[in-house]
Residue, then its C-alpha position, 0 to 999 in steps of 0.5 A: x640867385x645872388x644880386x651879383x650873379x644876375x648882375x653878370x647875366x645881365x651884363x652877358x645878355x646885354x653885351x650879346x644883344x650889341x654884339x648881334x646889333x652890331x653884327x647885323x649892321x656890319x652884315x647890312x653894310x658889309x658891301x660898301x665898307x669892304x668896298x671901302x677896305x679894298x678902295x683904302x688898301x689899294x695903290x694907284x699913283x698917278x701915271x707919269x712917263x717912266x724909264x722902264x714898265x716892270x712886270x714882276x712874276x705872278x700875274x701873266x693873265x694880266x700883267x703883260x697885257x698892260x704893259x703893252x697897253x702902257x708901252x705903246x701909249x709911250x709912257x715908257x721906252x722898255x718893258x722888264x720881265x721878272x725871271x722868276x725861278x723855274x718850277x718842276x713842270x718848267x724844268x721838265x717841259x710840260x709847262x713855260x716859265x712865268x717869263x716866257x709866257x710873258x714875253x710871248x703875250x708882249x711878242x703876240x701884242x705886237x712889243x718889239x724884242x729890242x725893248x724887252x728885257x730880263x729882270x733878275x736871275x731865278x727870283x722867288x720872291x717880291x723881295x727878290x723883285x725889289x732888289x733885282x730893279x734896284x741893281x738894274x736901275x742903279x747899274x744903267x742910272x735910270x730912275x723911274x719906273x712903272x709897276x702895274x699889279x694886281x689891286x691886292x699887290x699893290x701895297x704890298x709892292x709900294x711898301x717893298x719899293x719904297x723900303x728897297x729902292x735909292x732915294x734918288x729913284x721912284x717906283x709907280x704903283x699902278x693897280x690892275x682888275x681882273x676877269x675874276x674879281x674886283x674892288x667891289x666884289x672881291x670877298x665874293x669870288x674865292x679866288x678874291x677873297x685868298x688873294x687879299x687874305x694872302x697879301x695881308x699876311x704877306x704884308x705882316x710877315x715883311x714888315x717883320x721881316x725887312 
Protein backbone atom coordinates (compact mmCIF):
# COMPACT_ATOMS: atom_id res chain seq x y z
CA UNK A 1 0.00 0.00 0.00
CA UNK A 2 1.35 3.40 -1.17
CA UNK A 3 2.21 6.34 1.73
CA UNK A 4 -0.48 8.58 0.09
CA UNK A 5 -2.98 5.88 0.23
CA UNK A 6 -2.89 5.24 3.58
CA UNK A 7 -2.23 8.85 4.07
CA UNK A 8 -6.13 9.29 2.62
CA UNK A 9 -7.51 6.18 5.00
CA UNK A 10 -6.10 7.99 7.39
CA UNK A 11 -7.41 10.92 6.82
CA UNK A 12 -11.25 9.09 5.89
CA UNK A 13 -10.99 7.10 9.26
CA UNK A 14 -10.35 10.42 11.28
CA UNK A 15 -12.99 12.59 9.77
CA UNK A 16 -15.68 9.50 10.39
CA UNK A 17 -14.77 8.95 14.11
CA UNK A 18 -15.56 13.40 14.27
CA UNK A 19 -18.12 12.73 12.20
CA UNK A 20 -19.65 10.12 14.96
CA UNK A 21 -18.38 12.42 17.94
CA UNK A 22 -20.15 14.98 16.70
CA UNK A 23 -23.24 13.15 15.85
CA UNK A 24 -23.32 11.47 19.29
CA UNK A 25 -23.06 14.99 20.91
CA UNK A 26 -25.84 16.55 18.57
CA UNK A 27 -27.75 13.43 19.66
CA UNK A 28 -27.21 13.93 23.54
CA UNK A 29 -28.23 17.58 23.39
CA UNK A 30 -30.43 17.45 20.63
CA UNK A 31 -33.36 18.61 23.19
CA UNK A 32 -32.20 21.82 24.35
CA UNK A 33 -30.72 22.96 20.79
CA UNK A 34 -34.14 22.12 19.19
CA UNK A 35 -35.44 23.56 21.89
CA UNK A 36 -33.41 26.31 21.13
CA UNK A 37 -34.06 26.54 17.10
CA UNK A 38 -37.78 26.38 17.77
CA UNK A 39 -37.27 29.33 20.78
CA UNK A 40 -35.12 31.45 17.77
CA UNK A 41 -37.31 30.83 14.85
CA UNK A 42 -40.45 31.75 16.85
CA UNK A 43 -42.16 35.78 16.98
CA UNK A 44 -43.75 36.91 19.72
CA UNK A 45 -44.23 40.91 20.05
CA UNK A 46 -45.12 42.26 23.00
CA UNK A 47 -49.01 42.71 23.28
CA UNK A 48 -50.33 46.27 22.74
CA UNK A 49 -53.82 47.60 22.17
CA UNK A 50 -54.69 47.28 18.47
CA UNK A 51 -57.39 48.43 16.01
CA UNK A 52 -58.29 44.88 14.97
CA UNK A 53 -57.14 40.96 16.32
CA UNK A 54 -56.94 39.00 12.81
CA UNK A 55 -57.45 35.37 12.32
CA UNK A 56 -55.72 34.41 9.17
CA UNK A 57 -57.04 30.85 7.71
CA UNK A 58 -55.55 27.57 8.84
CA UNK A 59 -55.92 27.32 12.35
CA UNK A 60 -59.44 27.16 13.82
CA UNK A 61 -58.61 24.92 16.74
CA UNK A 62 -56.93 27.47 17.85
CA UNK A 63 -56.70 30.78 16.41
CA UNK A 64 -60.55 32.06 17.21
CA UNK A 65 -60.06 30.95 20.37
CA UNK A 66 -57.46 33.33 21.28
CA UNK A 67 -58.90 35.83 19.57
CA UNK A 68 -61.66 35.76 21.88
CA UNK A 69 -59.31 35.54 24.75
CA UNK A 70 -57.61 39.06 23.32
CA UNK A 71 -61.08 40.64 22.28
CA UNK A 72 -62.65 40.31 25.73
CA UNK A 73 -59.42 41.14 27.70
CA UNK A 74 -59.75 44.52 25.29
CA UNK A 75 -56.73 44.82 23.40
CA UNK A 76 -58.94 45.44 20.63
CA UNK A 77 -62.45 46.67 19.66
CA UNK A 78 -63.10 44.13 16.36
CA UNK A 79 -61.95 40.52 15.34
CA UNK A 80 -61.21 39.98 11.48
CA UNK A 81 -61.71 36.70 9.78
CA UNK A 82 -59.96 35.56 6.81
CA UNK A 83 -62.30 34.40 3.93
CA UNK A 84 -60.28 31.73 2.98
CA UNK A 85 -61.28 29.86 -0.55
CA UNK A 86 -63.91 27.36 -0.72
CA UNK A 87 -62.83 23.57 -0.75
CA UNK A 88 -64.77 20.85 -2.96
CA UNK A 89 -66.28 19.57 0.46
CA UNK A 90 -67.28 23.29 1.33
CA UNK A 91 -69.06 23.57 -1.87
CA UNK A 92 -70.85 20.59 -1.61
CA UNK A 93 -72.09 20.70 2.30
CA UNK A 94 -70.39 18.18 3.75
CA UNK A 95 -67.83 20.40 5.30
CA UNK A 96 -68.19 24.46 6.68
CA UNK A 97 -65.68 27.06 5.69
CA UNK A 98 -62.56 27.72 7.64
CA UNK A 99 -64.37 30.88 8.22
CA UNK A 100 -67.59 29.83 9.20
CA UNK A 101 -66.17 27.79 11.74
CA UNK A 102 -64.25 30.54 13.01
CA UNK A 103 -67.18 32.91 13.40
CA UNK A 104 -69.23 30.15 15.32
CA UNK A 105 -66.37 29.48 18.06
CA UNK A 106 -66.19 33.40 18.20
CA UNK A 107 -70.33 33.45 18.40
CA UNK A 108 -70.00 30.32 20.80
CA UNK A 109 -67.52 32.13 23.02
CA UNK A 110 -69.85 34.62 23.36
CA UNK A 111 -67.94 37.69 20.72
CA UNK A 112 -70.75 39.91 19.44
CA UNK A 113 -71.78 39.72 15.66
CA UNK A 114 -71.51 43.73 15.31
CA UNK A 115 -67.48 43.28 16.15
CA UNK A 116 -66.74 40.71 13.76
CA UNK A 117 -65.75 41.18 10.39
CA UNK A 118 -64.79 39.51 7.12
CA UNK A 119 -61.42 39.70 5.70
CA UNK A 120 -60.77 39.25 1.98
CA UNK A 121 -62.73 37.34 -0.72
CA UNK A 122 -61.35 33.63 -1.39
CA UNK A 123 -57.95 34.08 -0.31
CA UNK A 124 -55.63 31.00 -0.93
CA UNK A 125 -52.83 32.10 0.74
CA UNK A 126 -50.86 34.25 3.55
CA UNK A 127 -49.74 36.25 0.74
CA UNK A 128 -53.35 36.83 -0.18
CA UNK A 129 -53.84 37.54 3.91
CA UNK A 130 -51.21 39.97 3.86
CA UNK A 131 -52.66 42.03 0.90
CA UNK A 132 -56.44 41.64 1.94
CA UNK A 133 -55.18 43.46 5.68
CA UNK A 134 -53.44 45.80 4.18
CA UNK A 135 -56.38 47.25 1.70
CA UNK A 136 -58.62 46.81 5.03
CA UNK A 137 -56.27 48.90 7.20
CA UNK A 138 -55.50 51.33 4.38
CA UNK A 139 -59.38 51.62 3.38
CA UNK A 140 -60.79 52.21 7.05
CA UNK A 141 -57.15 54.50 8.27
CA UNK A 142 -56.65 52.30 11.18
CA UNK A 143 -52.87 51.12 11.83
CA UNK A 144 -52.26 48.28 14.16
CA UNK A 145 -53.16 45.12 14.48
CA UNK A 146 -52.70 41.63 16.28
CA UNK A 147 -52.02 38.21 14.70
CA UNK A 148 -52.09 35.35 17.04
CA UNK A 149 -50.58 32.20 15.12
CA UNK A 150 -49.40 29.15 15.58
CA UNK A 151 -45.51 29.19 16.69
CA UNK A 152 -43.94 27.78 13.44
CA UNK A 153 -46.15 30.59 11.48
CA UNK A 154 -44.94 33.20 13.13
CA UNK A 155 -41.94 34.41 10.98
CA UNK A 156 -43.11 33.40 8.41
CA UNK A 157 -46.44 35.91 8.97
CA UNK A 158 -43.87 38.75 10.51
CA UNK A 159 -41.62 38.56 7.37
CA UNK A 160 -44.87 38.97 4.88
CA UNK A 161 -46.50 41.70 7.09
CA UNK A 162 -43.50 43.49 7.23
CA UNK A 163 -42.64 43.15 3.41
CA UNK A 164 -46.42 43.99 2.54
CA UNK A 165 -48.13 46.32 4.81
CA UNK A 166 -47.71 50.72 4.67
CA UNK A 167 -44.68 51.94 6.97
CA UNK A 168 -47.30 53.95 8.79
CA UNK A 169 -48.88 50.57 10.02
CA UNK A 170 -47.82 47.82 12.33
CA UNK A 171 -48.72 44.11 12.49
CA UNK A 172 -48.43 42.15 16.23
CA UNK A 173 -47.22 38.73 15.85
CA UNK A 174 -48.40 36.82 18.85
CA UNK A 175 -47.16 33.01 19.05
CA UNK A 176 -49.88 30.38 20.03
CA UNK A 177 -49.24 26.30 21.47
CA UNK A 178 -51.42 23.83 20.81
CA UNK A 179 -52.69 20.52 22.28
CA UNK A 180 -50.48 18.60 20.15
CA UNK A 181 -46.94 20.02 20.31
CA UNK A 182 -45.07 22.67 21.31
CA UNK A 183 -41.58 24.29 21.65
CA UNK A 184 -40.20 21.66 23.52
CA UNK A 185 -41.33 19.17 21.79
CA UNK A 186 -42.26 19.64 18.42
CA UNK A 187 -39.73 17.28 16.59
CA UNK A 188 -41.46 14.64 18.64
CA UNK A 189 -44.98 14.73 17.42
CA UNK A 190 -45.37 14.35 13.24
CA UNK A 191 -47.83 16.82 13.22
CA UNK A 192 -44.96 19.22 14.77
CA UNK A 193 -42.15 18.00 13.03
CA UNK A 194 -44.36 18.81 9.36
CA UNK A 195 -45.66 22.01 10.38
CA UNK A 196 -41.81 23.46 10.90
CA UNK A 197 -40.46 21.68 8.04
CA UNK A 198 -43.46 23.07 5.70
CA UNK A 199 -43.08 26.90 7.02
CA UNK A 200 -39.20 26.66 6.63
CA UNK A 201 -39.52 25.79 3.05
CA UNK A 202 -42.44 28.26 2.75
CA UNK A 203 -40.12 30.75 4.35
CA UNK A 204 -37.76 30.19 1.24
CA UNK A 205 -40.15 29.74 -1.39
CA UNK A 206 -41.50 33.64 -0.44
CA UNK A 207 -38.34 35.03 -0.21
CA UNK A 208 -37.57 34.05 -3.54
CA UNK A 209 -40.77 34.92 -4.17
CA UNK A 210 -41.76 38.54 -3.04
Amino acid sequence: MSAKLLQRLKWLGFTLVLGGVLFGVAWSYRAPLLTGLATTWEINDPLAKADAIAILGGGSATRPFEAARLYQQGWAPRILIAQVESSSLNQIGIQPRESEVSRAVLDKLGIPAAAIVSLGSDVTSTRDEALALRDWLQTHKLHTVIIPTDFTHTRRVDWLMRRTLPAETQALVVSLTNKQYNQTNWWQKEPGLMAFQNEVIKLLLYWWRY
